[in-house]
C-alpha positions as CSV (number, residue, x, y, z in Angstrom):
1,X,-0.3,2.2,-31.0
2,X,-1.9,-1.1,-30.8
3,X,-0.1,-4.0,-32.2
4,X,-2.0,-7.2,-32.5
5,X,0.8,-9.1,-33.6
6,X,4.9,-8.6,-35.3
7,X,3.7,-10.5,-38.4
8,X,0.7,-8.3,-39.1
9,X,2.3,-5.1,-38.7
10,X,5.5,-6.1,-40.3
11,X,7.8,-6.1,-37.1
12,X,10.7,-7.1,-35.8
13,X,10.8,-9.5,-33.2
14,X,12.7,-7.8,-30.9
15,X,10.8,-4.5,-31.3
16,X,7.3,-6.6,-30.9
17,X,8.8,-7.9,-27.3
18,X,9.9,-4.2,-26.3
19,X,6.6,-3.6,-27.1
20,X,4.9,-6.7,-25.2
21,X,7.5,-6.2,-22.7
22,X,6.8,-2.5,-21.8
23,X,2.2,-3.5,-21.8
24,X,3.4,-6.3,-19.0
25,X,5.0,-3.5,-16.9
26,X,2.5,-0.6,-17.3
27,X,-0.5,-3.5,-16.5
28,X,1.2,-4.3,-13.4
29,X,1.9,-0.5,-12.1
30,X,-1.5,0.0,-13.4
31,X,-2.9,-3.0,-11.4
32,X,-1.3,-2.0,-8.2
33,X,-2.5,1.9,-8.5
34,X,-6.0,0.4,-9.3
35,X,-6.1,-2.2,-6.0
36,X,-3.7,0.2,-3.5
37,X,-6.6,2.8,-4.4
38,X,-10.2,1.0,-4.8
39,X,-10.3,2.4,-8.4
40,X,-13.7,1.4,-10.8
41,X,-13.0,3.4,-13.2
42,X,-9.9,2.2,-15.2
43,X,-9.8,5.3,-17.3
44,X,-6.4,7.6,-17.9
45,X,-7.9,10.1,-15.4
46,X,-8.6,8.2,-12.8
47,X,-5.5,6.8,-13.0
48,X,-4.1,10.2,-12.6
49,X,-6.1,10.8,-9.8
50,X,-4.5,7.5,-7.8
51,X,-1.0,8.5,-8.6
52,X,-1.4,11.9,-7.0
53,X,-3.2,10.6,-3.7
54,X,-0.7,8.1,-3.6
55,X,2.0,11.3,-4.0
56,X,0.1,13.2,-1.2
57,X,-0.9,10.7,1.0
58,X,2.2,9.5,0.9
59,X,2.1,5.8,-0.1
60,X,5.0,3.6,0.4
61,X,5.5,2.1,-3.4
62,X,7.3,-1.0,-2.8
63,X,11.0,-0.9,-4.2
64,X,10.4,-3.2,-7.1
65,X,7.4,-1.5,-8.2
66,X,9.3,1.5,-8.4
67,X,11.8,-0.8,-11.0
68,X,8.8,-1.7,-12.5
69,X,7.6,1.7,-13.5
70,X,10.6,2.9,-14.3
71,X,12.1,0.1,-16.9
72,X,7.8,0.8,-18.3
73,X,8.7,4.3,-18.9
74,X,11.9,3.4,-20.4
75,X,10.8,0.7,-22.5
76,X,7.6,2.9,-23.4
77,X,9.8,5.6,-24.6
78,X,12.5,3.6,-26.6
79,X,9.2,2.0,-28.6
80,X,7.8,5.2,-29.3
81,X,10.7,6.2,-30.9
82,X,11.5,2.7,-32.4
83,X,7.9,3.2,-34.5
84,X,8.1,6.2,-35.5
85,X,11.4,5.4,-37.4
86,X,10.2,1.8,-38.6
87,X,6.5,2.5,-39.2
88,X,5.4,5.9,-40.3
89,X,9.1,6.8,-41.6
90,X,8.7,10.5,-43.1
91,X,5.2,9.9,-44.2
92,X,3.4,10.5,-41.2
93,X,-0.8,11.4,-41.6
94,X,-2.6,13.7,-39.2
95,X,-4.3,10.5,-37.7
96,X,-1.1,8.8,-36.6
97,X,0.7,12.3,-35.8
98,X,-2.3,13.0,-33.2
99,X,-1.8,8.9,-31.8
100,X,1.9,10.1,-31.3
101,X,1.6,13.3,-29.7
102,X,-1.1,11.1,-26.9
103,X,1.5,8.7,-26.2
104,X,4.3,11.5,-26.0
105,X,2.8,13.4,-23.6
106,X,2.0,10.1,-21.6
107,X,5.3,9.2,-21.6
108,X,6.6,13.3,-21.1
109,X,4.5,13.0,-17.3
């Protein structure tokens, strides 16, 4: 679900800054995992692998990162929903069906 920008993809505004809105959250949960565990590797499994050590070493997440993830998650799912309605509509391909079911079961951890 990359959007390079809300006039190239036909978008409203407000949907486009949900969007923006919930990358600017994720990047700075992400961010924290990656320093608060020495990650290289910036891959989906790695990042995996720092949220459970952080779960079983039992990291203190500071409070408003906690908010942060959490309004991520939220924002993450109201897009996914918000572009499968305004994008693919009823006509969905296998291509775009398999780049939902990702970012579903992202969202669905």
């Amino acid at each position: 679900m990359a959007f390079p920008s809300a006039k190239q993809n036909r978008l409203s505004h407000d949907f486009f800054e949900l969007y923006r809105s919930y990358k600017r959250k994720t990047k700075t949960v992400l961010g924290w995992l990656k320093d608060t565990c020495n990650l290289t590797d910036v891959s989906i499994t790695s990042f995996v692998a720092a949220a459970k050590l952080v779960r079983k070493q039992k990291i203190v997440v500071p409070s408003e990162l906690y908010y942060v993830c959490k309004d991520a998650l939220a924002l993450r799912i109201t897009v996914a929903e918000q572009y499968k309605q305004q994008i693919l509509g009823s006509r969905v391909d296998k291509a775009k069906n398999k780049a939902i079911e990702r970012h579903e079961f992202f969202i669905s951890k």
